[in-house]
N, C-alpha and C positions, 0 to 999 in steps of 0.2 A: 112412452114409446120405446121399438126396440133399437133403436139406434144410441141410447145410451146404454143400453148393456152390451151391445156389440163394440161400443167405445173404448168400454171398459176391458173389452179380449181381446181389443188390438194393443190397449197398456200391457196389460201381461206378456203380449208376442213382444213388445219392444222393449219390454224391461229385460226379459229374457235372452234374445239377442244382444240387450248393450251390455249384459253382464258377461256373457260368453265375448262378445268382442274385447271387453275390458282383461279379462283376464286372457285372452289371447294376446292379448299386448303386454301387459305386464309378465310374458312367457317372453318376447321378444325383448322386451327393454333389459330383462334380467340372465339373455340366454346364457352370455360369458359366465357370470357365478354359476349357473345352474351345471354347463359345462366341468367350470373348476372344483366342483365340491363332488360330481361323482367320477372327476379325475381324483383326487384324495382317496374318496370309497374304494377306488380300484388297486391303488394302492397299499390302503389298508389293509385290506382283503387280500392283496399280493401276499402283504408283509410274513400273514399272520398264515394264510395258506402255505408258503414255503419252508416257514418255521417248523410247523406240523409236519409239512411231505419230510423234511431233515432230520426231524427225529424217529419219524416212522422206519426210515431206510438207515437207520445209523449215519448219516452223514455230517458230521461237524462243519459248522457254517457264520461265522461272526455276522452280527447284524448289520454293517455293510455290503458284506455278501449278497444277505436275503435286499435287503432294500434294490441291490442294482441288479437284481433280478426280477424284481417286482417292477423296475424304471423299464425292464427289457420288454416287458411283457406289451407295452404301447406300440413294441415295433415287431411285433411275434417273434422274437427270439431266442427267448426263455422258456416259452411257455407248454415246449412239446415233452411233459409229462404226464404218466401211464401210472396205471395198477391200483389198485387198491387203496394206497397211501394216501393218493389223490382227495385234499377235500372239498365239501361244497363252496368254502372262501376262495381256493384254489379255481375248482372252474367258473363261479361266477368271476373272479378278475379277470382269465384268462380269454373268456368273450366280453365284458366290460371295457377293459383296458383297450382292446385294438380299434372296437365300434368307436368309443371317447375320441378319438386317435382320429379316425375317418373322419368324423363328423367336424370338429374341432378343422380339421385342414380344407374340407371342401366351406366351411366359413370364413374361414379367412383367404381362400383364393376368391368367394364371392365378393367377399369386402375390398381387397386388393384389387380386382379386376370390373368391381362394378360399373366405372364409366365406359370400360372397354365391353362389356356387354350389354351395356345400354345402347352403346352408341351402335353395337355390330347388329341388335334389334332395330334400330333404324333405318337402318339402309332400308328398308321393306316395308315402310308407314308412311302412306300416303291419304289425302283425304283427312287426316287428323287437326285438331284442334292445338292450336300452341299457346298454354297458359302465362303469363310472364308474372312473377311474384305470385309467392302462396301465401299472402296474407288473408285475412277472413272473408273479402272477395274472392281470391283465387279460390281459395278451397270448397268456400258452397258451391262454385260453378263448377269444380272439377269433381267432386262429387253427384251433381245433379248430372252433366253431359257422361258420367260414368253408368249411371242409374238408363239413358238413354241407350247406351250399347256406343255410343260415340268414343273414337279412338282419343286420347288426350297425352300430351306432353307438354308438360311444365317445367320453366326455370324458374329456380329461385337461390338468392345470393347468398344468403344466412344458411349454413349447413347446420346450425345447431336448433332451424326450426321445425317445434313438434309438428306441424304440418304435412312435413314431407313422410314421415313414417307412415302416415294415414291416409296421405295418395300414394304411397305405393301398395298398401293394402288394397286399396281400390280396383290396382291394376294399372296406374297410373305412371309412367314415366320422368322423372325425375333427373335434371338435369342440374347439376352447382354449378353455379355461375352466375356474371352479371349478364342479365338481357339489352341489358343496353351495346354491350359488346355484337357486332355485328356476327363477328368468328360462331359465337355461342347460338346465335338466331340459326348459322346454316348448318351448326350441330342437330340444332333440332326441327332438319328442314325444313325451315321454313317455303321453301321455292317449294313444296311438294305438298304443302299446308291446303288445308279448303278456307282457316279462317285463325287467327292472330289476336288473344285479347288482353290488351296490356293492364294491367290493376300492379301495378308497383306499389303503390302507398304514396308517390310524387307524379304532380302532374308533368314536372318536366321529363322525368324520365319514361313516360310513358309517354310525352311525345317524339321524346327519341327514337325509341322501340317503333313506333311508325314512319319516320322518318327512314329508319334501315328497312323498315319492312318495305317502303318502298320502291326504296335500292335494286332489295333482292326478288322482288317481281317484275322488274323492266322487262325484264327475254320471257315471263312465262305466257303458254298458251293456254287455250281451252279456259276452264271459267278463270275469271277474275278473282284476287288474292282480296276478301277480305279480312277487312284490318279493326278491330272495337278497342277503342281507348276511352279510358275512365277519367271524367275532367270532375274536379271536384266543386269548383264553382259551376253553378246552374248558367249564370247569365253567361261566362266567358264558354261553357260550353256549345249555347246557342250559337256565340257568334263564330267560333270554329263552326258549327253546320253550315251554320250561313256560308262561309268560305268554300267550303267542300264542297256542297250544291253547285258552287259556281267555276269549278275548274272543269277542263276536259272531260269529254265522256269517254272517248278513245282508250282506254286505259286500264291494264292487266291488275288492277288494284281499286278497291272500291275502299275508302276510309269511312269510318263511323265514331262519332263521338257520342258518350250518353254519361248518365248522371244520376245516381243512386238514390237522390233527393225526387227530383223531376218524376222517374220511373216510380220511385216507392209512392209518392201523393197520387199518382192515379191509383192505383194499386190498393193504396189503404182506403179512396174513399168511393172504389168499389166494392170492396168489404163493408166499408161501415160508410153509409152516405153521410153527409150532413146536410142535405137539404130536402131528401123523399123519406120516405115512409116506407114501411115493409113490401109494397106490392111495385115500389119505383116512381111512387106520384111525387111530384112535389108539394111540399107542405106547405100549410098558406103564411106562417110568418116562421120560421124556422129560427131557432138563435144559438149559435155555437159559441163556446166558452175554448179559448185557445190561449194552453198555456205555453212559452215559450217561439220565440218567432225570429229563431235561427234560420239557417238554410233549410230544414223539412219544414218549418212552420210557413215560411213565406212560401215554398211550392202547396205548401195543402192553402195556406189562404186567395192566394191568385188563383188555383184550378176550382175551387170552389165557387168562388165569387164567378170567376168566369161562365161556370157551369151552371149555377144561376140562372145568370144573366140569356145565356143561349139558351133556356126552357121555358123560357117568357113567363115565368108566372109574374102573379100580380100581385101577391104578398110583398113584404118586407124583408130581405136576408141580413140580421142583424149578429155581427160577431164583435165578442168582447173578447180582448187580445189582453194577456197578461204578460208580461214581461218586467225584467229591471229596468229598463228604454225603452218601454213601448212605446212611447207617444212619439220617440225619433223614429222608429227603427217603422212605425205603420207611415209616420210623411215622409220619409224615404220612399218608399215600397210606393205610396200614390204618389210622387214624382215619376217615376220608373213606368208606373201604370197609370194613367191618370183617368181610366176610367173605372177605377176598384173603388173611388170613393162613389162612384154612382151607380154602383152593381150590388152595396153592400153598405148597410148602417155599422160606420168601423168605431167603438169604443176603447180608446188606447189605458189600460190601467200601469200606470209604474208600479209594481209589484214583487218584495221578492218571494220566490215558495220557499222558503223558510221562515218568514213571517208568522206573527199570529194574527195580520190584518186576511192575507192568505188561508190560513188555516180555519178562522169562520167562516170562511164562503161566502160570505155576505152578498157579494154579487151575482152569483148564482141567480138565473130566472127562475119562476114562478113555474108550477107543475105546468099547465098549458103551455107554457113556450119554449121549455128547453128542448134542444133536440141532443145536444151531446155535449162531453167536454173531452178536446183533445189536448194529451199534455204528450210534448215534443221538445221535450231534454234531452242534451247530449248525453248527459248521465244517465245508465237505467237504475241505477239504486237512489238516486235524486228524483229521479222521473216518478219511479213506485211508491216511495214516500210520500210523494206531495197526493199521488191519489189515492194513498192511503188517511192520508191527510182529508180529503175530501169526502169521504166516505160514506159517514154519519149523515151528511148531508145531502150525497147525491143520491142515495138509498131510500130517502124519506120523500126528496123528490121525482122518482122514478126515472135517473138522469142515466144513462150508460156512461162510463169512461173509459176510453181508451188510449193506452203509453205505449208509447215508441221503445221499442228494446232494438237492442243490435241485434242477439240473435233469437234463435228460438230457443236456447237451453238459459242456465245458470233462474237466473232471479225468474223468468219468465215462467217456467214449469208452475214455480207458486201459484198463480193463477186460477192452473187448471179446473183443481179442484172445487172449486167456489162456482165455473162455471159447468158444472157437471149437476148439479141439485135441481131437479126440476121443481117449476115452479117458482126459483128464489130470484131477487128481485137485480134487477142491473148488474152485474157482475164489474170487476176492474178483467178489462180485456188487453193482453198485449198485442202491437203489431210488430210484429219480427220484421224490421227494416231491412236487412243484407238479404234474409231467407226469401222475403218476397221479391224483392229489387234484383236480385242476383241469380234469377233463372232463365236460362237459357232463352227459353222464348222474348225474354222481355230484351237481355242484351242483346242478342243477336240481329233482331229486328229493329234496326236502325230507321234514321230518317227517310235512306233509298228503299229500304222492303216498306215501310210504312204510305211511302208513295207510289211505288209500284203496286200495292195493293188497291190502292183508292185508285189510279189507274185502271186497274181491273175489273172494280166494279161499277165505274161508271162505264167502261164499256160494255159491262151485261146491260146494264139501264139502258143504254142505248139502242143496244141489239135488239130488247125486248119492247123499247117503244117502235121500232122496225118490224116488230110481227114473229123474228125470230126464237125459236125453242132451243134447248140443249139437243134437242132431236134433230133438229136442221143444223146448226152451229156447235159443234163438241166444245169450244170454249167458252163456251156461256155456263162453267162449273164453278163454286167457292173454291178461293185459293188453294186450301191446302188440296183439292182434287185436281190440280191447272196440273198438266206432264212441266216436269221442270224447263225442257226448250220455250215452252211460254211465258214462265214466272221468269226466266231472262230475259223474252225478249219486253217485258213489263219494268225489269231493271234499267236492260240497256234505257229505255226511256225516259225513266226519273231522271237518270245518268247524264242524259244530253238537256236533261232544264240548262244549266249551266253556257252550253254553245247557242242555244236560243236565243236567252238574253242577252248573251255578247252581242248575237248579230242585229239587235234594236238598242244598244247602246245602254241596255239598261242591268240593274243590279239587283240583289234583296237584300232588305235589311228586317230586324226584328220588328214582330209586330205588336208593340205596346198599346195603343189606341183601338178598343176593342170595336170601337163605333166607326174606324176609318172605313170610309169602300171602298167597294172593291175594286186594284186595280182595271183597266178595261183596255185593250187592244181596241186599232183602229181596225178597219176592213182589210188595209191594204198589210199591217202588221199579223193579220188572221191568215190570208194568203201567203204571205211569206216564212209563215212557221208554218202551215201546213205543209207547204211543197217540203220545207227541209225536214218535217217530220217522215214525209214521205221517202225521199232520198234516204234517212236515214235508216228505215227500214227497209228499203231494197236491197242497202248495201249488208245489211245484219243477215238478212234470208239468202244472199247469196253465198257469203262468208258460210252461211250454213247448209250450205250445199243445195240448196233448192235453184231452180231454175222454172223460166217462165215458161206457158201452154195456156193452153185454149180454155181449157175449164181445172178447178181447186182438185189437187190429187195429196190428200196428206201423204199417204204409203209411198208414192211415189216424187216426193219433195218436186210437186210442179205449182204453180199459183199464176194465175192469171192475171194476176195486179202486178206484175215483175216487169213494169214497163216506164216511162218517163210520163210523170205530172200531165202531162197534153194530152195523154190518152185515156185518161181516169175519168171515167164517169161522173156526173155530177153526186149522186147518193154515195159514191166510193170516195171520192174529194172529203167529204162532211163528214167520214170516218177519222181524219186524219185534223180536219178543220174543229170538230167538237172538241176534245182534250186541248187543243190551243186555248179555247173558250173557256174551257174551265179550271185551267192553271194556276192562276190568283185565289179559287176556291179552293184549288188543293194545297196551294202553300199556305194559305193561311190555316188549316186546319193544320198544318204543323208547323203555327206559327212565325211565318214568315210574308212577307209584303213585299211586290216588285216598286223598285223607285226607280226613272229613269233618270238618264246620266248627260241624256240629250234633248234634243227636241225629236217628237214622235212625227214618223213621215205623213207626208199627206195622203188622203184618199184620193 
C-alpha cells in the first residue's frame, strides 16, 4: 500500500527537521564560546593587522601598543585607518570586532532583562493558557496547545531545567518561580487566564496552585476561570470530582481534576481493543494477558472489564494478570469493585518478569483465544524487555503486544521499524502514555465539558423525538458546531448538579457496583428540579442580555420562555423535566451515583 512509503517521507521530513532543530540548539547552548573565540579571531587579526599597517608606515609600536589598539577596535576607536597599508586582517577585525561587540551587549541586556521583558509582554496576554511546572506533562501540553496556535505561559521552579529552552523555542513564555506562590500566578495573569493547568510533579502543590487560583478569580467576569489539576492517584482523584460536582454553580472558576492513568486506559484501549476485533465487534471469548497491575494496569483492567460488561456479549472475558502480588493486588481491586469478578474470568499469577518461569510464556493462551498481551511497567526499558522476552512466543502465536512507554521518543522509536514490514507477523507496539494522555483535548475536557456534552446530546434526542430539525432548531448541531454562548449555557448546567442535589438533601458518591440502579427521583423531586432548572436558566439568559417577547428572536436576544414556571407550557415544562430524569444516567456514565442524605419527599 502507499501509505507505507508516504510513512517513510514523512521520516525523512522529521529526521530532517530534528537534526536542523538539534543543531539549532546546540548554536544556542554554545552561543557565549561561539561569541568568545571570534572575539579572539578579532583580536588576532587586530594584532597582526596593525603590526603590518606599523611597519608599512614606519611607525614603531611595542606589542602592547598594537594589542590595545586591537582591544580599541571593540569600541571603534582605533580603527579609523586609511591607505594602502591597510590589510585584509586589519579590515576584517575592524568590522569583526565592533559587530562581536554589538551582538555580545544586546545578549546580555537580553539575559539581564529577560524577566522585565517577559513580564512587560504580559501586560497584553489575555485568553492564554497558564502552565504551572515543565516537567514531561507540562511540556507535551505546552508544545501540543503551541501546535494549536493557543497563547501559553508557563512557571517553572528549576531554572536549570532543559525544558524551559524548548518552550521558549516554541514561543512559549517562561516565567522562574514557585507557582505555588500566589505573587508569581498574577505574574502570569492569571485573572486574565481562559484556563490554569497545574502538573507540578506533587499533588499537593498542585492543589495549592488551585486553591490560589481560586483566590484570584473571585472579582472576575465574563467566562469562568478554568482551573485542570493533575491528581496522581486515580481513586483520590475521583473523589475530588465528586466534591467539585457538589459545590456551587454560582462561581467565576470551574475546577477540574484528571489523571494521566484513567485518560491514558481509555486512550490505549481505543487504539488497541482488548475485547473486539478489527471492525469493533466484540469477540466471543477474548483473553488478555496483563502484565503489571500498578496504577495504568488497574485503570486498563476496570475499563475493560466494565466495557465488557456494558456490550452484553455472551462470551467469556478472561484476563490473566501477572504481577509480583497479583493475587493481592487483583482482591484488592474486586473489593473496590465488586462486580469485576463477574464482568471477567480474573486469573492472578504471582510473577516476576525477570524470571525464567516468565520468560517461557507458558501461560500464554492457545492461538484461538489470545486476544493480546498488555505489559504496563513503570519502567520502559523493564517493560521492552519482558516483551522482548515474550516474543519467540507471541510471534508463533499470532498474539500482538503492547508496552507502555512514558514517552514517544528514546527506547520507543525502536519499535518502529518492525512495525513498518508488511506482511510481518504481530509487531511489539508501544503506547506513548504522556504523549496520548497529555493532549489538550483530553485534559481540558474535564468532568463539567464531558457533562455538558451529554447534556447536549440528549437534548438533540429530544428535540428529534419532537419532530424537530437543525432547520427548525439551529441547536440541534454536534458540539463542536454549538456558537460557544450555548456550549456555556450547557456548562453553566453540569455546574448547578451540585445546588440540585443540595436542595433534595442528597449527595454523590463513587460508583463501584456496576449492577447498582439507577438512582430514581420521585414526581414531586422531578417538579422541584425542573422549576429550578428553570429559574436557573432564566436568570443565565437574562445575565445575558436577553429579555422576554411574544415569539424566539436569536438576533434580537428575545425568547418567549423568560417568564415564571406557571406559565410554561406543559411540552416547555418536559424540556426542563427530561434532563432531571436522566441525571443518574449521566453521572453514572462518569462514574458517579446519587445517594441521599435524607428521606426523599412525598408525592
Amino acid at each position: 500500500m502507499d501509505h507505507t512509503a508516504s510513512g517513510h517521507g514523512v521520516s525523512r521530513r522529521g529526521n530532517g527537521q530534528s537534526i536542523g532543530k538539534r543543531a539549532l540548539r546546540a548554536l544556542q547552548n554554545h552561543q557565549w564560546l561561539i561569541i568568545g573565540a571570534l572575539a579572539l579571531a578579532s583580536i588576532g587579526l587586530g594584532i597582526v593587522g596593525f603590526r603590518n599597517y606599523s611597519a608599512a608606515t614606519g611607525q614603531s609600536r611595542s606589542f602592547w601598543d598594537i594589542l590595545y589598539l586591537a582591544l580599541q577596535l571593540f569600541t571603534l576607536e582605533s580603527g579609523s585607518v586609511y591607505g594602502p597599508a591597510v590589510g585584509w586582517e586589519l579590515e576584517v577585525a575592524r568590522l569583526l570586532a565592533p559587530g562581536i561587540a554589538a551582538i555580545a551587549a544586546v545578549k546580555a541586556f537580553a539575559l539581564v532583562f529577560r524577566e522585565q521583558l517577559q513580564l512587560f509582554r504580559m501586560r497584553f496576554v489575555r485568553g492564554h493558557v497558564v502552565i504551572c511546572g515543565l516537567g514531561r506533562k507540562g511540556l507535551r501540553l505546552a508544545r501540543q496547545l503551541r501546535a494549536e496556535g493557543r497563547r501559553v505561559v508557563a512557571i517553572e521552579r528549576d531554572e536549570g531545567n532543559d525544558h524551559i529552552a524548548q518552550c521558549r523555542d516554541l514561543g512559549v513564555v517562561v516565567l522562574p518561580g514557585d507557582a505555588t506562590d500566589v505573587e508569581m500566578l498574577r505574574k502570569a495573569r492569571l485573572g486574565e487566564a481562559a484556563c490554569v493547568v497545574a502538573v507540578c510533579g506533587d499533588d499537593g502543590a498542585n492543589a495549592e496552585v488551585a486553591v490560589h487560583a481560586r483566590e484570584l478569580a473571585r472579582w472576575r467576569r465574563g467566562q469562568p476561570l478554568q482551573a485542570v489539576v493533575h491528581i496522581t492517584d486515580p481513586q483520590l482523584c475521583r473523589l475530588l470530582v465528586e466534591q467539585e460536582l457538589e459545590r456551587r454553580h454560582r462561581d467565576p472558576y470551574r475546577l477540574e481534576f484528571f489523571n494521566v492513568f484513567d485518560i491514558g486506559a481509555r486512550s490505549w484501549l481505543s487504539l488497541h481493543p482488548a475485547t473486539a476485533g478489527p471492525e469493533g465487534r466484540p469477540l466471543p471469548a477474548p483473553h488478555l494477558t496483563l502484565v503489571g497491575l500498578g496504577r495504568m494496569g488497574e485503570s486498563l483492567l476496570v475499563q475493560a472489564a466494565r466495557g465488557w460488561r456494558d456490550a452484553g456479549a455472551d462470551g467469556e472475558f478472561h484476563v490473566t494478570v501477572i504481577d509480583r502480588f497479583a493475587a493481592a493486588k487483583v482482591a484488592s481491586l474486586c473489593h473496590r469493585y465488586p462486580r469485576l469478578a463477574q464482568a471477567c474470568r480474573l486469573t492472578a499469577l504471582d510473577m516476576d518478569v525477570e524470571s525464567p518461569e516468565f520468560h517461557r510464556g507458558d501461560y500464554l493462551p492457545a492461538r484461538d483465544g489470545a486476544t493480546a498481551v498488555f505489559i504496563c511497567l513503570d519502567n520502559d526499558a523493564l517493560g521492552l524487555a519482558a516483551a522482548l522476552a515474550l516474543q519467540p512466543r507471541t510471534r508463533s502465536l499470532n498474539i500482538p503486544v503492547v508496552v507502555r512507554m512514558t514517552g514517544d521518543a528514546g527506547l520507543a522509536t525502536l519499535l518502529r521499524g518492525d512495525e513498518a514490514v508488511p506482511g510481518a507477523p504481530p509487531a511489539i507496539q508501544a503506547f506513548s502514555l504522556l504523549d496520548q494522555a497529555c493532549r489538550p483535548e483530553q485534559i481540558l475536557a474535564g468532568t463539567h465539558e464531558a457533562l455538558a456534552r451529554t447534556i447536549h446530546a440528549d437534548y438533540c434526542r429530544h428535540q428529534r423525538e419532537r419532530g424537530e430539525t437543525p432547520a427548525t432548531n439551529p441547536a440541534m448541531v454536534p458540539w463542536d458546531e454549538l456558537p460557544e454562548h450555548l456550549r456555556d449555557s450547557n456548562r453553566d448546567q453540569a455546574a448547578h448538579i451540585g445546588v440540585k442535589l443540595r436542595e433534595l438533601g442528597c449527595a454523590l458518591a463513587p460508583l463501584t457496583d456496576w449492577d447498582e440502579p439507577l438512582f430514581a427521583f420521585t414526581a414531586d423531586e422531578v417538579e422541584r428540579l425542573a422549576r429550578l432548572e428553570h429559574d436557573r436558566w432564566v436568570d443565565e439568559r437574562r445575565r445575558a442580555g436577553w429579555r422576554p417577547g411574544p415569539a424566539k428572536d436569536v438576533d434580537r436576544k428575545i425568547s418567549a420562555y423568560l417568564v415564571p414556571w406557571e406559565a410554561l407550557t406543559e411540552p416547555v415544562r418536559d424540556q426542563d423535566r427530561e434532563p432531571v430524569r436522566q441525571l443518574p444516567r449521566f453521572l453514572a456514565g462518569a462514574g458517579f451515583k446519587i445517594i441521599r442524605l435524607n428521606r426523599p419527599s412525598a408525592d
